[in-house]
Structure formats: structure tokens, C-alpha cells
C-alpha positions as CSV (number, residue, x, y, z in Angstrom):
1,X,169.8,232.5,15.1
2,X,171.6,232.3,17.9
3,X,171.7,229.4,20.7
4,X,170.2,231.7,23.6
5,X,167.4,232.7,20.6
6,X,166.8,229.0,20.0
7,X,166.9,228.3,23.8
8,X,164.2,231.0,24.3
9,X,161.7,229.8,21.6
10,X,161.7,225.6,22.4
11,X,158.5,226.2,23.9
12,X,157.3,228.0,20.7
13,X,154.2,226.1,19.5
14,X,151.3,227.1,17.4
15,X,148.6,225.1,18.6
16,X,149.8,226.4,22.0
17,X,149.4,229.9,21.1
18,X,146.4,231.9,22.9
19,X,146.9,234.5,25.0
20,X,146.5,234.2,28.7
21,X,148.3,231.2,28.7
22,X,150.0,229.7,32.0
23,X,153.8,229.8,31.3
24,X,156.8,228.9,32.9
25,X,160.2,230.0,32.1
26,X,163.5,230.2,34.1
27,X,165.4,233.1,33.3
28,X,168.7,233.5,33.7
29,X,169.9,236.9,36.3
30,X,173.4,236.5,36.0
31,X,177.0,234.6,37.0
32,X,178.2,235.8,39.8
33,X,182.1,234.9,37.9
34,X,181.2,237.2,34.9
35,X,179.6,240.6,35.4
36,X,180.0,242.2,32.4
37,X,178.0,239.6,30.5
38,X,174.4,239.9,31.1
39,X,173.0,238.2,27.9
40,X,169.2,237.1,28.0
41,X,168.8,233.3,28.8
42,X,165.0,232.0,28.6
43,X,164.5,228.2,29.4
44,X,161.1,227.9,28.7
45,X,159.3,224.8,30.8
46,X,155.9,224.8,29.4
47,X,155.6,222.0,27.0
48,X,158.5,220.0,28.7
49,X,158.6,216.6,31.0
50,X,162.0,217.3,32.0
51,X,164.6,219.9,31.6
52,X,168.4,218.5,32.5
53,X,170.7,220.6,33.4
54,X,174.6,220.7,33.7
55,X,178.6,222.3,32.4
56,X,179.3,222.4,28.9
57,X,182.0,224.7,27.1
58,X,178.9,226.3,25.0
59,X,176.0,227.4,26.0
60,X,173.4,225.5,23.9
61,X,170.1,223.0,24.7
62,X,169.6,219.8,22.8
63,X,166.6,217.8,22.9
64,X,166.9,214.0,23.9
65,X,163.1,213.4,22.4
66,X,160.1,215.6,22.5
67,X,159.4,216.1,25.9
68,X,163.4,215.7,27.2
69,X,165.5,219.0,26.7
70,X,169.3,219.0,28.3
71,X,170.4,222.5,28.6
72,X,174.6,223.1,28.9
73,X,175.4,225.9,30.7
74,X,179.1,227.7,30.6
75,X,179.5,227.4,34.4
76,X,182.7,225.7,35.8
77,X,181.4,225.8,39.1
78,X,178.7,223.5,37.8
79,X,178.8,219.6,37.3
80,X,178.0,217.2,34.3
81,X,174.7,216.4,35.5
82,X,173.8,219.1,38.3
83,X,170.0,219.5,38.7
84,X,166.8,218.7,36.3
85,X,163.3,219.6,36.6
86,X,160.8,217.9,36.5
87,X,157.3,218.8,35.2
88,X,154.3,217.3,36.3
89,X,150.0,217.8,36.6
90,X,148.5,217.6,39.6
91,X,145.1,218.3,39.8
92,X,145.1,220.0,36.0
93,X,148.0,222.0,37.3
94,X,151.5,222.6,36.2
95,X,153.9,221.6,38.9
96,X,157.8,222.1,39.0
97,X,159.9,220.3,40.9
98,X,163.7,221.4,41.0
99,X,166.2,218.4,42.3
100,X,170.4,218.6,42.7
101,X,171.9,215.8,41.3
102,X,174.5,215.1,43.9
103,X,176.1,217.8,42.5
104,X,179.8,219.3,43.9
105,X,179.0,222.3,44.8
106,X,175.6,222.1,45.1
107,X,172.0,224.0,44.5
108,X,169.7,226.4,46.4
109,X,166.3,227.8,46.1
110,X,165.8,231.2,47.5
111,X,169.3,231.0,49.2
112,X,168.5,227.4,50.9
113,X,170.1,224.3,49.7
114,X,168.3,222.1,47.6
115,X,169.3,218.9,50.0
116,X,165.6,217.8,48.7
117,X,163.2,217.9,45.6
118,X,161.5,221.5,45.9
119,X,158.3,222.8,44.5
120,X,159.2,226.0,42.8
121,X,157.2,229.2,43.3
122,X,156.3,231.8,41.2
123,X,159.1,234.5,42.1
124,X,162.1,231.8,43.5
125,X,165.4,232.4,42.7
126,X,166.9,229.1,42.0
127,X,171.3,228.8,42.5
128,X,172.9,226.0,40.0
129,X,176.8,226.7,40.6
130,X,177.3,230.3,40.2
131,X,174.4,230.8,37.9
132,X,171.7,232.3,39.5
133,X,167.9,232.2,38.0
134,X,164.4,233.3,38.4
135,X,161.2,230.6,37.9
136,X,158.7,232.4,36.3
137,X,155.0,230.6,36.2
138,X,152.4,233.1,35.1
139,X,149.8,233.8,32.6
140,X,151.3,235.2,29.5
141,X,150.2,237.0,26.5
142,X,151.9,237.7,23.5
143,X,154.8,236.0,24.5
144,X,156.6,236.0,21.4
145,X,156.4,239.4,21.1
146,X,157.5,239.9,24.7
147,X,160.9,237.2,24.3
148,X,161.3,239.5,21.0
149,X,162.1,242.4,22.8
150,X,164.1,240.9,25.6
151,X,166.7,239.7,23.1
152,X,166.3,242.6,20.9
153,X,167.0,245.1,24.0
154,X,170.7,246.3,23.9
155,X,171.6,249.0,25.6
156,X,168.7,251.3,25.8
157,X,168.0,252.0,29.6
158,X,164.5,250.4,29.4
159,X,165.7,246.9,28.6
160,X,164.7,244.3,30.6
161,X,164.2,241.0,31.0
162,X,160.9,241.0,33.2
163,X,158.0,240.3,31.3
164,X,155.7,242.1,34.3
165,X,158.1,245.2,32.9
166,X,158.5,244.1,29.0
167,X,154.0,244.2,29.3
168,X,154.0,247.7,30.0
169,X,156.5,248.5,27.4
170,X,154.6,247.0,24.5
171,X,152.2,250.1,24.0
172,X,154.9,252.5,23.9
173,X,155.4,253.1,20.3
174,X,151.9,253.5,19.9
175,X,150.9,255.8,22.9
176,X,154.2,257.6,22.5
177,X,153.8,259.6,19.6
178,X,149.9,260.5,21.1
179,X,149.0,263.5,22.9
180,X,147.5,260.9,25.6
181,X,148.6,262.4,28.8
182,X,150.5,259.1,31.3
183,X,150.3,258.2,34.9
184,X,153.4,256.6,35.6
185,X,152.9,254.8,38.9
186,X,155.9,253.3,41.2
187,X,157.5,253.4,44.0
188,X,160.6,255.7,44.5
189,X,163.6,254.5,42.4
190,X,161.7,252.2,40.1
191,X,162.9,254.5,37.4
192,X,159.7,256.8,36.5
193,X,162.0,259.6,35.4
194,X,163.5,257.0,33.1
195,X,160.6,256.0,31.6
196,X,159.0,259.5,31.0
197,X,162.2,260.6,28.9
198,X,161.8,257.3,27.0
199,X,158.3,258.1,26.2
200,X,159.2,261.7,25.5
201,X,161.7,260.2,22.5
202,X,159.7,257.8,21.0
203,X,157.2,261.2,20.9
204,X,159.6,262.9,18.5
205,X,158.1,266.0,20.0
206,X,160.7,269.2,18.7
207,X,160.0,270.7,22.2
208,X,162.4,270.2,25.2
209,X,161.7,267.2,28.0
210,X,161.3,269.2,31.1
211,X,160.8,267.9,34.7
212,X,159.5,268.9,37.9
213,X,159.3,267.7,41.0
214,X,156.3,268.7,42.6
215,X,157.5,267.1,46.6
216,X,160.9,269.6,46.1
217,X,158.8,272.5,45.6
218,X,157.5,274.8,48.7
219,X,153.8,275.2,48.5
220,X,153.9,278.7,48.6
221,X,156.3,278.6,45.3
222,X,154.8,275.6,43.0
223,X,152.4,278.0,40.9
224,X,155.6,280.2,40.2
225,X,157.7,277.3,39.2
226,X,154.5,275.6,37.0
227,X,154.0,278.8,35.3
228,X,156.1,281.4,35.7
229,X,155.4,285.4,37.6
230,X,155.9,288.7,36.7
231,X,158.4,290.9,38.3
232,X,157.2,291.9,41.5
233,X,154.4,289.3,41.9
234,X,155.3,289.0,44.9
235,X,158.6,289.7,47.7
236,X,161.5,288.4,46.0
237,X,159.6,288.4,42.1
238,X,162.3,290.6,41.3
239,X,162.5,290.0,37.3
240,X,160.3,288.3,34.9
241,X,160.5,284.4,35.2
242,X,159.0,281.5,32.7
243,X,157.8,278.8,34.4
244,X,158.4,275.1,33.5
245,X,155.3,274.6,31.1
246,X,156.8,278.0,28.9
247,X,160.3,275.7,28.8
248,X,158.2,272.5,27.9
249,X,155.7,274.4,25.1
250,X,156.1,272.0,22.2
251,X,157.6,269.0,24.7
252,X,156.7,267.1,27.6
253,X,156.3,268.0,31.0
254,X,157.0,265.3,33.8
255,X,154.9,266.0,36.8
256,X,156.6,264.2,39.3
257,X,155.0,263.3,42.5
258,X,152.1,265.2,41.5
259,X,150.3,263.8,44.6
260,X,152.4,266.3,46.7
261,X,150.8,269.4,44.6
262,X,148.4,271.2,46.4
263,X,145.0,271.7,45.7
264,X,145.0,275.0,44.9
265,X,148.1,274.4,42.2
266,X,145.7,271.3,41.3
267,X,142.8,273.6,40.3
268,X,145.2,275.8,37.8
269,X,146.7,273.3,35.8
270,X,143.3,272.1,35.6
271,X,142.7,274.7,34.0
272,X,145.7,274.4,31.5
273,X,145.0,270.9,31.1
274,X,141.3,271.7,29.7
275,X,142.2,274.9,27.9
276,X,145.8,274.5,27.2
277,X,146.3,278.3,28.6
278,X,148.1,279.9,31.5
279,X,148.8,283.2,33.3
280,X,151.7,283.6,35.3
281,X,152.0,285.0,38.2
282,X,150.5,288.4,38.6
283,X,149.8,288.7,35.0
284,X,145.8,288.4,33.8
285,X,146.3,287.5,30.2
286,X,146.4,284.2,29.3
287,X,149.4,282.4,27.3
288,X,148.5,279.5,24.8
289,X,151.0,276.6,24.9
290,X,151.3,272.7,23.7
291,X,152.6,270.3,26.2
292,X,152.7,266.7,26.5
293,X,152.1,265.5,29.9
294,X,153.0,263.0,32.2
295,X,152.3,262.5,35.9
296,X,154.6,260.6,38.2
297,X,153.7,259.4,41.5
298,X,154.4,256.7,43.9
299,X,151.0,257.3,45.8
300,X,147.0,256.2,45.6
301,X,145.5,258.7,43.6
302,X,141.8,257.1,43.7
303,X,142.2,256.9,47.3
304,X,143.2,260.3,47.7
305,X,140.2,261.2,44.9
306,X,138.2,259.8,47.8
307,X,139.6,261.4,50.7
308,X,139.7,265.6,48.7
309,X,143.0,265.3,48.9
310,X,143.4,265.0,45.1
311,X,141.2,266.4,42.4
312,X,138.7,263.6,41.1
313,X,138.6,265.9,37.9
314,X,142.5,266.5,37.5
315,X,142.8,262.7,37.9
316,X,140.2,262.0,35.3
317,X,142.3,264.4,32.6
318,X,145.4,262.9,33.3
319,X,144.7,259.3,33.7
320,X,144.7,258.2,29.6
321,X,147.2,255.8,29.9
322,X,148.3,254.1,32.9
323,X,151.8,252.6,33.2
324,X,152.7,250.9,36.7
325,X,156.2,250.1,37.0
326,X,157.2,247.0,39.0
327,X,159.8,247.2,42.4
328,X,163.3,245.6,41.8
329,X,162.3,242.8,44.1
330,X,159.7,242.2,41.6
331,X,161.7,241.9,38.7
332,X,165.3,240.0,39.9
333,X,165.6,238.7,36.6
334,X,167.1,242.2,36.0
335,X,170.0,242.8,38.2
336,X,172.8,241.1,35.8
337,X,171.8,243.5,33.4
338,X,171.6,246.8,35.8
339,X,174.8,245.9,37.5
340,X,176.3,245.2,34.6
341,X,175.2,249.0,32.9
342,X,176.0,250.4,36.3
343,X,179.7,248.8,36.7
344,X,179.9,250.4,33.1
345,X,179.4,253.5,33.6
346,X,181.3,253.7,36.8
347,X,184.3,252.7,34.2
348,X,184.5,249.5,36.4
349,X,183.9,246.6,34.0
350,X,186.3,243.9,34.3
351,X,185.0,244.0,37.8
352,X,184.8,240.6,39.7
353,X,182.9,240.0,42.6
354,X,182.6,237.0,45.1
355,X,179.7,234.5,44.7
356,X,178.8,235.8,48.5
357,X,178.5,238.5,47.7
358,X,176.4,238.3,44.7
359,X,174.5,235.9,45.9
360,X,173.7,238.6,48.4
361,X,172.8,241.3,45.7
362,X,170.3,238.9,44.7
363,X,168.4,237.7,47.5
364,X,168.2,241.3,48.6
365,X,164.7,243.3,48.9
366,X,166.3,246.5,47.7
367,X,163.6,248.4,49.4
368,X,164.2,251.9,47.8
369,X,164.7,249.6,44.3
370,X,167.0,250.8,41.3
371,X,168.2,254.2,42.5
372,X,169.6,251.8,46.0
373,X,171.3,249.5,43.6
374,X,173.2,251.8,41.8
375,X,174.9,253.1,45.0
376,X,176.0,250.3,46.4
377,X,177.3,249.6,43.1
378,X,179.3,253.0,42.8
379,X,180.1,252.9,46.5
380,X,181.4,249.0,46.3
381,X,183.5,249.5,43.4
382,X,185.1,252.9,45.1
383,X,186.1,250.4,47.8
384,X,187.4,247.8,46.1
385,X,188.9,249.7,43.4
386,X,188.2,249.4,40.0
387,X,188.5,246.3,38.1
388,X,188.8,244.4,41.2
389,X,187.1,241.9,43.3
390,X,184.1,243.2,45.1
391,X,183.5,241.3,48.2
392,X,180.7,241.4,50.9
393,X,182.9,243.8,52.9
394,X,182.0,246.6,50.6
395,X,178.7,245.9,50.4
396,X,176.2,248.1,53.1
397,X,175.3,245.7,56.1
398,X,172.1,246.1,55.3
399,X,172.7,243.9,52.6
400,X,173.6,241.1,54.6
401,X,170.5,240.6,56.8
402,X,169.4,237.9,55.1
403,X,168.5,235.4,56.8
404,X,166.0,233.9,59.7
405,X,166.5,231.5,62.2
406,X,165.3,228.8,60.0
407,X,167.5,228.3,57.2
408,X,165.4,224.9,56.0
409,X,162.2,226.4,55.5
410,X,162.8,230.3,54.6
411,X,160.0,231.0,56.5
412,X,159.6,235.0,57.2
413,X,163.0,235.6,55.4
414,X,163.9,239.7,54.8
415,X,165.0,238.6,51.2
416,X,162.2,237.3,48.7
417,X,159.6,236.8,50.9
418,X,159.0,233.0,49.6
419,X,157.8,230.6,52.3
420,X,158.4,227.0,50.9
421,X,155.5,225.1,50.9
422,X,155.7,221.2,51.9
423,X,156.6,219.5,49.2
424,X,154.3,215.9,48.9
425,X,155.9,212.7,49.8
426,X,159.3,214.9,51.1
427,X,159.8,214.9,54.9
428,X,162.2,217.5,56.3
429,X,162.6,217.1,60.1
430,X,164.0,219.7,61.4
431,X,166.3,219.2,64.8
432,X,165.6,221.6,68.0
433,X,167.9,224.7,67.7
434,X,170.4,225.3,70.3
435,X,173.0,228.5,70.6
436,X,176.4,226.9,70.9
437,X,178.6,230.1,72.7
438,X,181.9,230.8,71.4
439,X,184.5,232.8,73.3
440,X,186.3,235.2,71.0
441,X,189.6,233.6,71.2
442,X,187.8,230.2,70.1
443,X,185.5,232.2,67.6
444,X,188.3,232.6,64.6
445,X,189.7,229.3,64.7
446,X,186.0,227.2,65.3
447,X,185.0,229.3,61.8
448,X,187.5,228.7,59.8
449,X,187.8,224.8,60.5
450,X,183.9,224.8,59.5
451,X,184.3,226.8,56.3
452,X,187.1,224.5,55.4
453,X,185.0,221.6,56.3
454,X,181.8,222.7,54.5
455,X,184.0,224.4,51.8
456,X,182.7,228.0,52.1
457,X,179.0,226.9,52.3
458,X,177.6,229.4,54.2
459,X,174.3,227.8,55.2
460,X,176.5,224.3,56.1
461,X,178.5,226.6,58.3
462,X,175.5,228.7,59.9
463,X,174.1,225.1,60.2
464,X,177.1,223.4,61.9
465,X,177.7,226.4,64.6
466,X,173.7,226.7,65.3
467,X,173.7,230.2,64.1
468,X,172.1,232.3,61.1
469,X,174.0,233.0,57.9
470,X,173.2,236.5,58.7
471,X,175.4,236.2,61.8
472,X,178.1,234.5,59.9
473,X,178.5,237.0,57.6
474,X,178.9,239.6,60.6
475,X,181.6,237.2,61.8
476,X,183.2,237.2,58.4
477,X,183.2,240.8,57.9
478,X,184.7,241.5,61.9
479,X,187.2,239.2,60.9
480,X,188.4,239.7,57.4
481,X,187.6,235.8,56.6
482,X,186.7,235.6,52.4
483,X,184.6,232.2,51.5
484,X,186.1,232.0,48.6
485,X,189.5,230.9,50.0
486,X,187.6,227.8,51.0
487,X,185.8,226.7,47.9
488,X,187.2,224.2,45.9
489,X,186.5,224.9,42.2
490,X,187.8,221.7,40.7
């Protein structure tokens, strides 16, 4: 067994077992120095007092006595003793309190130094050198099960290290080989299509996986594509033509973004769905065919049940298994891994990127989720060139907007949302906020002497010219001025 396998099972306990237990776990996103490794790391925090953490040549945790784990972590950029945390009850509760040890180059929570002890948050992406992590505190069944298949992932495009993903993935085997028609539910580029081919495999069906996408299709034309017409059906029928469930008889048909299909469409695959027969297009005998299907939609079906605008009884044939599939933001713990797979396949590993802008990657929404990251990956590395360093200037600006006016609190920030709640027994005061006005002739040289100074810290720098990081950045991109320049590694 490995050291990451050891490191993600020194929680394991058998008299802890049940499911629907409250866990915690830090898992490991990425480095921003190394993008091509993106091997799990689970630190779990559940039966500890106090997890230490800090550099070491190997990866590996030792434990100092049962309730004392030290964890070293292959991280130049990271001290000897950089951060612990600490866990304590309060009030029955499990509480978490990450700390920076004085470290060199420091620690942040959700993007905002750790000058303090802070209370993490389910969701809060925590910064130790150049190793970024996500705390995890939720209930959690079959968690053995669920590590099991993290580590045991490897390339297949469903791998993940989310276990709000990993869940939904358990039944798979099982419902995969069923006729049970799926509802995949998501929003658009959570990777539906994905996970309809995936199911459509583990079916070992001999038929072909076909897809349609219902939104693509003009209403006047979705029965013809569904099933097919009959040479002169209508203007333009000017041959025969199968439609998509003749090409899927014996496979699986992905419906995608069925809630775009009319009603009238609705009420004939109804039909096919109860009977398993058709009739094309201007044609009155019926044709027989077995297909597996699978529904795909990013909207409220029930609430459209309850408005007519969606067939209470389609809905009711196709829900028998229901698989919602979590936004990016939602599962963080996965962009290592999917930048990783994506710089592969744009033949770009070997890659490097700065830790601005990976840090930035990270804290990001990614609104339009999976499909969004890929491009910016395949657009960043066809401006920086392959194999070399990406930096934040080929990254979308969209990217960048970060940050508030309050880089203390995070408070109403565009990236993860997380509003830091006061921690007991820590005071932050927080001075009044003035705009200091630079003229542009004074703007270059005022901005480099405070990177140098604060040694590329971008929140130290916002900080120190009463700005945002988000306006820094602009600065830093109008300018040509790389962070990394300023850092000292050492």
C-alpha cells in the first residue's frame, strides 16, 4: 500500500463505522508547480486532535501518538512546520481550526491570508505553499468504499475525487446493465453527455450509443429526427430517413435536454416508451425496437409537471433512476485532475503555470462548469505555447474578478461564495478603506516596489495600495509585471 493509501485510511476505524457519519477530510486539488501530477491525497480529520503539517522530500504522514498525526508534504514552497489543525468540540460539534505557523510564504483560506486562526467551512479552499486543498466536513456513508474508488480511478473520464460525485457513481454497475431508464440532472457542462456514454458501457448493450439534443432541434422537425419519415412526409421528405431510435434499436438513446421537447413530441415517445413501438413519419404501421434510455436536462421537471409544460406521465416513465450531477464549483477537489487530462490531451503536459494564476483557476466559480474549463485550458496553452509557463495573461479576464473590497473577511466574494464567520476569542479590526490615486507615470514604479516588498503577495500588495486584488491583477496584466519574479523560493 502506498503512502497516499495509508494517508487516506488513518481515520479508518471499526467502531467508527456507521453510515451517515459526520466526516472531515482535506483533500488535496493540486500544486500549482506540478500539473501533470494529480494523484489523490485524503487527510482525514475525523478521529484526530491535531494534524501538523509541513516540507518533507516524501510525501508520507506519521503519527506522534494517537490523536497527533504530522503529515509531510513534497512542497518546496512550504516550511518545516507551516500550519496545523486543530480539532476541537464545541457544543457536541466538530470544530476545525486551520493556523500558519509563521510560515515563509505563508497560508490562505479561500484566497485570504491566514494572518489568524480560522474556522474552516464546509467547501473552503485552504493554500499551504503551493498546495492547494479543499475541507470537506459532511455526513458520509460508505466511505471506504467511496476513498476506494477515488484511488482506484485512473484515467477513465468519470474519475473524481468528490465524494458528492463518487455517491452517485456507486450504483452504476448495478443500474447500468438494467433496462431502468436515467434522469441525468445538471447544469450545462457538468458533463451529462459523459456520464450517459459511461452508463451506456458498463450496459454492454451490442447496440450503438446514440444522442440527441432535443434544444438543437426545430420544433417542427423533432418527431422526424426521434423517429424517422417516409419520403415525401412532408416539403423537403425527399427520401426515406431512420430516425435516431431506428440507429439506437439495441443501444441507448440520450435525450438531451428533454425539457426543450414539445408536448406534442412528448406524447409520442410516450407512446414508445409504454409500448416500445413507433411509426415514422407518414407511415401508419408501427416498428418494434429495444432502446435504453436516458434523459438529460439541466431544468425542473416537477416544476414544469406542475405548470403542463412537461408530461406528468412521461416524467413518471422515465424517472427510474435519478442521477444529479454536481457544478465544478461544487466539486474543486477536481480541477488537478481535469486540468491535468485536459493539458494531456491538448499534447501540452510538461506545462507549467504560475501560482497566480492557478490560484486563480481555483478560486474561480466557473459558471458554465467543465465544458468552460476545458477552453480556457486549450486557449491558455495556445498562448503560451506548449510546454510552457501559463500565466494569468492567458487566462480570460473573467477569471481574474476575484475579489471584493474586503479582502479580510471574503464577504460577498465572486469566487467560492464563503463568508468567514467570526472566529471566538479572534479579533480582526479592520482599518477604514481609503483610495490612494496613482498617476500613471507613478503607477509602474509604486507596484513593483510593493511586490518586491511583499514578495509577490498579492493580497499584501492590494492591501498596501488600498486597492482589490482584482484591480492588481488588471494592473499586472496592462503592464506585463509576473509575481513570480518577486517571490523568493528559498
Amino acid at each position: 500500500m502506498s503512502n497516499a493509501e495509508q494517508t487516506a485510511r488513518i481515520d479508518t476505524d471499526p467502531s467508527a463505522g456507521g453510515g451517515g457519519l459526520r466526516l472531515a477530510y482535506l483533500i488535496r486539488i493540486g500544486q500549482s508547480f506540478n500539473l501533470d501530477d494529480a494523484r489523490p491525497l485524503f487527510l482525514g480529520l475525523a478521529d484526530l486532535k491535531l494534524l501538523k503539517m509541513g516540507r518533507g522530500e516524501a510525501e508520507g504522514m506519521r503519527s506522534e501518538d494517537r490523536t497527533t498525526y504530522s503529515v509531510s508534504l513534497n512542497d518546496r514552497w512550504m516550511s518545516g512546520r507551516h500550519a496545523e489543525i486543530l480539532h476541537l468540540k464545541r457544543s457536541g460539534d466538530s470544530v476545525y481550526m486551520f493556523e500558519d505557523l509563521d510560515s515563509t510564504n505563508g497560508s490562505a483560506v479561500n484566497g485570504i491570508p491566514a494572518k489568524a486562526p480560522v474556522q474552516l467551512r464546509h467547501g473552503d479552499i485552504v493554500e499551504t505553499g503551493r498546495t492547494f486543498w479543499k475541507f470537506y466536513q459532511r455526513p458520509l456513508e460508505d466511505r471506504e468504499t467511496l476513498l476506494g474508488m477515488a484511488y482506484g480511478g485512473g484515467d477513465s473520464l468519470l474519475s473524481s475525487y468528490s465524494f458528492d460525485l463518487l455517491q452517485q457513481l456507486t450504483q452504476l454497475d448495478r443500474i447500468g446493465p438494467s433496462m431502468i431508464p436515467i434522469i441525468l440532472l445538471g447544469a450545462s457542462g457538468t458533463g451529462k453527455e459523459v456520464m450517459a456514454g459511461e452508463i451506456h458501457r458498463r450496459s454492454a448493450r451490442k447496440g450503438q450509443y446514440v444522442a440527441l439534443n432535443c434544444a438543437a432541434i426545430p420544433e417542427g422537425l423533432i418527431e422526424s429526427e426521434l423517429f424517422g419519415h417516409k419520403k415525401g412526409a412532408f416539403t423537403g421528405a425527399v427520401d426515406h430517413k431512420s430516425g435516431v431510435v431506428e440507429r439506437a434499436d439495441g443501444g441507448t438513446l440520450l435525450l438531451d435536454e428533454i425539457g426543450d421537447m414539445s408536448l406534442p413530441a412528448q406524447a409520442k415517445l410516450l407512446r414508445l416508451l409504454q409500448e416500445g413501438t413507433f411509426s415514422r413519419v407518414g407511415e401508419t404501421s408501427p416498428r418494434k425496437v429495444d432502446v435504453r434510455f436516458i434523459a438529460a436536462t439541466h431544468r425542473d421537471l416537477p416544476t414544469m409537471v406542475e405548470k403542463d409544460t412537461f408530461r406528468g406521465d412521461l416524467y413518471a416513465r422515465l424517472r427510474g433512476y435519478t442521477i444529479k450531477l454536481p457544478n465544478l464549483a461544487e466539486r474543486r477537489e477536481d480541477l488537478g485532475l481535469l486540468m491535468s487530462r485536459f493539458l494531456s490531451a491538448a499534447g501540452a503536459l510538461g506545462s507549467t503555470m504560475t501560482h497566480e494564476a492557478y490560484r486563480t483557476t481555483v478560486l474561480y466559480d466557473w459558471p458554465f462548469n467543465i465544458r468552460e474549463l476545458k477552453k480556457v485550458i486549450d486557449t491558455a496553452v495556445t498562448l503560451a505555447g506548449k510546454g510552457e509557463e501559463i500565466r494569468l495573461k492567458h487566462l480570460p479576464e473573467q477569471l481574474w474578478e476575484l475579489e471584493d473590497e474586503d479582502p479580510l473577511t471574503g464577504e460577498g466574494r465572486g469566487s467560492t461564495g464563503t463568508q468567514k464567520i467570526a472566529i471566538p476569542d479572534v479579533v480582526i479590526n479592520k482599518p477604514p478603506r481609503t483610495r490612494r490615486q496613482f498617476k500613471d507615470e507613478e503607477l509602474i514604479p509604486a507596484l513593483e516596489k510593493a511586490m518586491a516588498e511583499h514578495q509577490g503577495n498579492i493580497s499584501a500588495v492590494a492591501r498596501a495600495m488600498d486597492t482589490t486584488r482584482a484591480q492588481v491583477h488588471r494592473w499586472m496584466k496592462r503592464y506585463d509585471i509576473d509575481p513570480e519574479q518577486f517571490r523568493d523560493v528559498s
